[in-house]
N, C-alpha and C positions, 0 to 999 in steps of 0.2 A: 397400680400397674394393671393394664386391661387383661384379661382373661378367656381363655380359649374357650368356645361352646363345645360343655362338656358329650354332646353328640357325635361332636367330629371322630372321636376315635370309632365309635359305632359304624358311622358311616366308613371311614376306612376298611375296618372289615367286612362290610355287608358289598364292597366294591367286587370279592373274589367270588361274592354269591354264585350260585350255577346259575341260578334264574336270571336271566337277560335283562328283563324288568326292574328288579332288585339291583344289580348293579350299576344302570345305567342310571338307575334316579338318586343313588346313594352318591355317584360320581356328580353329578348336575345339581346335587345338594351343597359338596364341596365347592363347586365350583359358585354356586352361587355366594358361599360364605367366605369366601378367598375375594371376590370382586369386588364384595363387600365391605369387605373389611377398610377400617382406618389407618391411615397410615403409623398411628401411634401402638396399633395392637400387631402391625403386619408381623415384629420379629415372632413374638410368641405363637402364634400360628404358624409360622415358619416353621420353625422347631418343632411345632407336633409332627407337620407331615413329612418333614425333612430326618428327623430320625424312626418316623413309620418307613422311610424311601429306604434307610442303611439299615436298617432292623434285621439282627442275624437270628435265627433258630438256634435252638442247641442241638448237638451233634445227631445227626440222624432222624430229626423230628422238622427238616425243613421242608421246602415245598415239591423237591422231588423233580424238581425242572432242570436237572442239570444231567438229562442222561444215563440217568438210571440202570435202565433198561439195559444198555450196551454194556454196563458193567458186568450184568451178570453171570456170562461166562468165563470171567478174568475175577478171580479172589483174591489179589491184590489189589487192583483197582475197586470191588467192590466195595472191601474194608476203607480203605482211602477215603470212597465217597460217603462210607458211614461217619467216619470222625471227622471229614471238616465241614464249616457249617456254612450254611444255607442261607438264602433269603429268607427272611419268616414268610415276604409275602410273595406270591408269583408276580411274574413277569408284567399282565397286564396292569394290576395295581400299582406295582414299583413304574412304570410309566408316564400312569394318571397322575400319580403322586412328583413326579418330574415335570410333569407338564403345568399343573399345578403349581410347582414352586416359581416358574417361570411367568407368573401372573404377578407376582409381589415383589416391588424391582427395593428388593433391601437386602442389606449386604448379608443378614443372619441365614439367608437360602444359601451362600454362596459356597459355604465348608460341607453340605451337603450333597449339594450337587455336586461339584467336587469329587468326593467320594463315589460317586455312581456313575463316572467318568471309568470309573475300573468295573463297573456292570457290564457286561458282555451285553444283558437285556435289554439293559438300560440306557445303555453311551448316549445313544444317537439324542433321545430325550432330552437328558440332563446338557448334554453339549448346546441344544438349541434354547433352551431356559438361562444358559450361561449367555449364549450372545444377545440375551433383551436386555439382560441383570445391567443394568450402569454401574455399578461398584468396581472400581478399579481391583478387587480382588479375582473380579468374576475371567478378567484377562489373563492374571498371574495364573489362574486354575488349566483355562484351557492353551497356553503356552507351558503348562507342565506334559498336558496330555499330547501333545507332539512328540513325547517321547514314545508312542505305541509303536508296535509294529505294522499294522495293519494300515496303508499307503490308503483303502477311501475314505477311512473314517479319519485317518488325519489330515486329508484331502477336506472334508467337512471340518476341521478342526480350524484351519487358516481360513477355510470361508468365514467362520465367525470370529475367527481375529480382525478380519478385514472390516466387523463392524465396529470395532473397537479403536484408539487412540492413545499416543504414548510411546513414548522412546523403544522400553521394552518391547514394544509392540512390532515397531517395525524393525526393530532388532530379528524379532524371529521371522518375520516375512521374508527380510532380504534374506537369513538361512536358510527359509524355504524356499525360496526361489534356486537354489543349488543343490537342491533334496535328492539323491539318488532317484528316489519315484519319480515318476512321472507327474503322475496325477496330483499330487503333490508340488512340483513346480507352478504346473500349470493356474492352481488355484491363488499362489503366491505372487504371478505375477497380475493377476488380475488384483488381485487385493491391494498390490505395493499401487497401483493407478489408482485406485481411492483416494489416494494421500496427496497432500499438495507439498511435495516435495520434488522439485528441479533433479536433485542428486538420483531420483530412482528410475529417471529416465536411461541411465549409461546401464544401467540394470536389464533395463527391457532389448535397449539396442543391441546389446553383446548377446541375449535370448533370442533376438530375432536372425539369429547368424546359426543358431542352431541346426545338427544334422536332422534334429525330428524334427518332421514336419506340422505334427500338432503343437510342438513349441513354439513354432517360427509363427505359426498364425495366430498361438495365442497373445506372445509377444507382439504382432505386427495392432492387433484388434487392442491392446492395453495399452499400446504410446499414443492411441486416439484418444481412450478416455482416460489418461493422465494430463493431457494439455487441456481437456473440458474439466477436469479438476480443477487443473493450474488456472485458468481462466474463471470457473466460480471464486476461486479463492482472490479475485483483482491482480495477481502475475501475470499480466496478459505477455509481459517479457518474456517471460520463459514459457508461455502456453504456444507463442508466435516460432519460441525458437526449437520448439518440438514438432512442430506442425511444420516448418520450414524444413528439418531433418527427414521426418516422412516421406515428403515432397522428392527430397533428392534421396532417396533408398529406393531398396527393393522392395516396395512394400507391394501387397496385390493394390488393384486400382480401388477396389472400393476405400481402400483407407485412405488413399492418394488422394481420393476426391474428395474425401470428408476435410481432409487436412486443408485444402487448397479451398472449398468453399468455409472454411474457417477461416480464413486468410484472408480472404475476398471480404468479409464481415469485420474484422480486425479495424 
């Protein structure tokens, strides 16, 4: 079974160095030995810097990045923030280390990243490492994390389903395409046009009837590039018969035009 180079751990910690230099070449180390890497050793590596990514402190002895400060005129918050635990490592490492696991497209990153999905620091990272990962796991992760509250980072969460495939998949698109958010919507239905699917055009039409007007044009801009979908995918039938709907809607003219010089080419 291949084996981790026992320096890696070193270099993870010398990444928090204060020294600019020191961390920047300790990070360019890893990164050299992650690009590196075989695909037969990728999970074990994984796993180093994937449980260096969820690595908690014990109680009161973590990194201190969580607001501290603001605690300490409130002694119940203070206490609070003493006993629950911490990232071992800050913010910029837990990062690198996301970023990082997003180089190694094997599914043992994927319960990791995963987990760092609930990093306030860390989301955005670990979310973008999910959408390279191909492991059909790496979709089930970030269609859990749609359950957030927070409308842009779930907003980015459908953008990277939309690189992804699978029933599931477009299961939560079309959900999100009827998301309370906005932003949210909007993302979903640009994503449902990726797919070569005929059915998600009644999707975008009934959006494009919308009273928001950022809907209506994002709707009107996503029934163009679902018929250049339909069309890479050889349906030129159903790319013809979305493009001909265009045609006779309200769509603004630049779509009208794309649709109709696609038609002309047909």
């Amino acid at each position: 079974m291949p084996t981790v180079n026992p320096v890696v751990s070193q270099w993870i910690r010398q990444m928090a160095d204060a020294d600019q230099q020191v961390s920047y070449y300790a990070y360019q180390c890893l990164q050299e030995e992650v690009l590196r890497c075989s695909d037969a050793a990728q999970p074990a590596l994984a796993a180093v810097l994937g449980e260096a990514l969820v690595a908690q402190a014990k109680p009161g002895q973590g990194t201190g990045g969580r607001g501290a400060a603001s605690f300490r005129l409130n002694p119940f918050l203070a206490s609070a923030s003493a006993q629950a635990a911490e990232p071992l490592h800050p913010a910029c490492v837990r990062n690198g280390l996301a970023r990082l696991l997003g180089y190694l497209p094997c599914e043992a990153a994927v319960p990791f990243l995963a987990r760092a999905l609930n990093d306030l620091e860390a989301r955005e990272m670990a979310r973008q490492a999910l959408e390279s990962n191909p492991s059909a796991r790496s979709g089930d992760a970030l269609i859990s994390a749609l359950d957030s509250t927070d409308p842009i980072f779930r907003a980015g969460v459908v953008h990277s389903l939309a690189r992804k495939r699978g029933d599931r998949v477009a299961a939560a698109l079309k959900s999100a395409a009827a998301d309370p958010q906005i932003e949210v919507r909007l993302a979903a239905l640009l994503g449902l046009a990726d797919f070569a699917e005929p059915l998600h055009d009644a999707i975008l039409e009934k959006a494009s009837k919308s009273p928001v007007p950022d809907e209506r044009r994002a709707a009107h801009v996503a029934r163009v590039r679902l018929a250049g979908t339909l069309r890479a995918s050889c349906n030129l039938t159903a790319a013809e018969r979305v493009w001909r709907a265009i045609v006779s809607s309200d769509a603004p003219e630049p779509q009208k035009k794309a649709a109709r010089m696609a038609l002309a080419k047909a």
